[in-house]
C-alpha positions as CSV (number, residue, x, y, z in Angstrom):
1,X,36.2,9.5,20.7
2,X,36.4,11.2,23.8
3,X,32.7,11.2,23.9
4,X,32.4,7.8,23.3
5,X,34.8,6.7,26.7
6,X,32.7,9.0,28.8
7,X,29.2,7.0,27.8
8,X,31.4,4.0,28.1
9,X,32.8,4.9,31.1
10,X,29.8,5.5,32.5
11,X,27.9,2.7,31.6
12,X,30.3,0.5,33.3
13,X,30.1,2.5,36.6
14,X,26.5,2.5,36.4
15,X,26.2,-1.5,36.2
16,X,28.6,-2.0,38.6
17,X,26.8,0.3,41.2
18,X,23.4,-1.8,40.0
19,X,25.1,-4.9,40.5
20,X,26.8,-4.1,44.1
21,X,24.1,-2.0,45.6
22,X,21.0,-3.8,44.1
23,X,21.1,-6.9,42.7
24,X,23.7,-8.2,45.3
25,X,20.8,-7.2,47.9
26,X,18.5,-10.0,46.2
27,X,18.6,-13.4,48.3
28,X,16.6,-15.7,46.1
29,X,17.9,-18.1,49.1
30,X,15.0,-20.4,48.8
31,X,15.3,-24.4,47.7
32,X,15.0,-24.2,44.4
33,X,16.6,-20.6,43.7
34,X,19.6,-21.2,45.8
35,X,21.3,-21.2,42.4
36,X,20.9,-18.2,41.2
37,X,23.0,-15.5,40.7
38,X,21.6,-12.3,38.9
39,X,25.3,-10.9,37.5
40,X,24.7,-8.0,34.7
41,X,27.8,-5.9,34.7
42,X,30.1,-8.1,32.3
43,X,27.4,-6.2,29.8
44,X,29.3,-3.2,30.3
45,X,32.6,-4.8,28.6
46,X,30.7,-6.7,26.3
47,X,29.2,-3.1,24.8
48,X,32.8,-1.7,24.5
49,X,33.7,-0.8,20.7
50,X,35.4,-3.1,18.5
51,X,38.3,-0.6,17.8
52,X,39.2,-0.9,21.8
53,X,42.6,-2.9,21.4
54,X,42.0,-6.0,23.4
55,X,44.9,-4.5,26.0
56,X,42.4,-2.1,27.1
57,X,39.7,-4.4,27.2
58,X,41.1,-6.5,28.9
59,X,42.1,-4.4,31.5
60,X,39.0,-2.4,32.1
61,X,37.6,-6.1,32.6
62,X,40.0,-6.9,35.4
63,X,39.4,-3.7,36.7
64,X,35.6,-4.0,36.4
65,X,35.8,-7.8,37.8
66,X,37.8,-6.4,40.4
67,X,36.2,-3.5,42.0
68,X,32.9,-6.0,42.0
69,X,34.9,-8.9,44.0
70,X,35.9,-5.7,46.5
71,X,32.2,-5.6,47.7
72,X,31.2,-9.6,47.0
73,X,34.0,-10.5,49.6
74,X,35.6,-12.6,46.8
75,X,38.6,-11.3,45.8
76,X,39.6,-12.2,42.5
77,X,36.9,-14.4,41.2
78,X,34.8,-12.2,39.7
79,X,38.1,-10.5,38.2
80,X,39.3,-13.7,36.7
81,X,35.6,-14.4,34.9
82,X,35.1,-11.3,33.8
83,X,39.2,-11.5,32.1
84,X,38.3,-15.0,30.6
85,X,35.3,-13.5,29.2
86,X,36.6,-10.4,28.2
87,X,39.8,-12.9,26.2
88,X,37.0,-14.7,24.7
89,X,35.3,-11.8,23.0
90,X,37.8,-11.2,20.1
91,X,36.9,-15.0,19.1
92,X,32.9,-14.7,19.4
93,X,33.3,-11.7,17.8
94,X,35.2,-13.3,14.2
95,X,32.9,-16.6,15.1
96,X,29.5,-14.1,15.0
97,X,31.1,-11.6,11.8
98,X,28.6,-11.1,9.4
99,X,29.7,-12.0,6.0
100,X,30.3,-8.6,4.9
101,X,32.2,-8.0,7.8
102,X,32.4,-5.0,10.5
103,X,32.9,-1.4,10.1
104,X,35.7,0.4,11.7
105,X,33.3,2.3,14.0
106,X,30.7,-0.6,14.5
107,X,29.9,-1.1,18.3
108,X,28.3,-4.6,19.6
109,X,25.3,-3.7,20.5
110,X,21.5,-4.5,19.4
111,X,20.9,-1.2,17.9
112,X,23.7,-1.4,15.4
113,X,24.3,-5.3,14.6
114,X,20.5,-6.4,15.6
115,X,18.9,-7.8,18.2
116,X,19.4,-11.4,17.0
117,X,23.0,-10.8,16.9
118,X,22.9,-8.7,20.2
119,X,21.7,-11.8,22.5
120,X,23.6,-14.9,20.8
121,X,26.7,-12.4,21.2
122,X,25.9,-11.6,24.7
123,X,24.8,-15.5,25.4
124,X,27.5,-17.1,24.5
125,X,30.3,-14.7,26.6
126,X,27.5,-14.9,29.1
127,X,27.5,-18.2,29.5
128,X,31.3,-18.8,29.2
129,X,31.6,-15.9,32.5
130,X,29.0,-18.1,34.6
131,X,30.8,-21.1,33.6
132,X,34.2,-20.0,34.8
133,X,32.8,-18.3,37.4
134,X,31.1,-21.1,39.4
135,X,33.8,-22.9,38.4
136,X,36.2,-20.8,40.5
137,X,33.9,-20.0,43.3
138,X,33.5,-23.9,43.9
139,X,37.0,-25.0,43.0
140,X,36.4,-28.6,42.4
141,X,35.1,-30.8,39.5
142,X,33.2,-32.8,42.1
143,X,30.7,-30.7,41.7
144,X,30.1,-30.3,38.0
145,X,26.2,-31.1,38.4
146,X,26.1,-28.2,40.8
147,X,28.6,-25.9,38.7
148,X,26.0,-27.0,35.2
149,X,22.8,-25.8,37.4
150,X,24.2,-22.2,38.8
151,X,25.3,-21.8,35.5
152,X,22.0,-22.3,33.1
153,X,20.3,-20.9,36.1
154,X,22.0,-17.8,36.9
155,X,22.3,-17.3,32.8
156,X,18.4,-18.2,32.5
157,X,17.5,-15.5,35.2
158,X,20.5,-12.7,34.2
159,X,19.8,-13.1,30.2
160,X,15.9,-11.9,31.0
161,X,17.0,-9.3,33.6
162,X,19.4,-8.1,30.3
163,X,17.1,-8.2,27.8
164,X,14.3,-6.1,30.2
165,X,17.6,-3.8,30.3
166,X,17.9,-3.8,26.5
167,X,14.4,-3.1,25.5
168,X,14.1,-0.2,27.9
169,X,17.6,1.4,27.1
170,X,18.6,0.6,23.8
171,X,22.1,2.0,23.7
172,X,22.8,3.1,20.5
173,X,26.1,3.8,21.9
């Protein structure tokens, strides 16, 4: 076990120094990509094991959400995406159980579940992160047209940087 939240540890520390150092450095500022938003470290809390008790998940989201707004200059709104994704796990997960159900040590990744499973797993928190978060970055209903094109966008664009990320890792872990 101990090995286990030292790969997990680090995989989270990893993403979020790939998200802050890297992919916050990519301005896609142009017309039609002003949209998009490449976000990949909420894939670090979605690979945690299913024995974590959702406490802990939940707080290594906050944590994880948090120590990304520090360097985004947006305190708290990646936090509070990353926690309403990270509270909407447990219910993908029992919406996505296959019907002989999980092992005790089963991890929710592509390697162990397949990659079928991996992506419409990772989709649908995915998409419930962007939603929220665009939702809280623009703070208004107003703008639901503009929240509904960040979102698919930013999804679209994050989902194939993911998946690139997936083929060439594979965590088995």
């Amino acid at each position: 076990m101990n090995k286990e939240w030292r790969i997990n540890g680090l995989r989270i520390i990893i993403l979020i120094l790939f998200q802050v150092f890297i992919l916050k450095g990519i301005r896609l500022s142009d017309a039609p990509t002003q949209y998009v938003n490449i976000i990949i470290y909420p894939v670090a809390i979605l690979l945690l094991p299913m024995a974590i008790p959702q406490f802990f998940v939940l707080l290594i989201a906050f944590t994880a959400g948090l120590t990304v707004d520090l360097f985004y200059n947006s305190i708290g709104v990646h936090a509070a995406a990353c926690l309403w994704m990270a509270a909407c796990r447990t219910f993908v997960l029992k919406f996505l159980e296959p019907k002989s159900g999980y092992s005790i040590d089963q991890k929710p990744n592509g390697y162990s579940l397949g990659i079928f499973w991996f992506f419409q797993y990772v989709s649908a928190l995915m998409l419930i992160y962007f939603f929220f978060y665009f939702s809280l970055e623009i703070f208004t209903f107003v703008y639901l047209g503009e929240i509904l094109i960040k979102t698919i966008l930013s999804f679209v664009v994050s989902m194939f940087v993911i998946s690139i990320l997936q083929i060439l890792l594979n965590p088995k872990n």
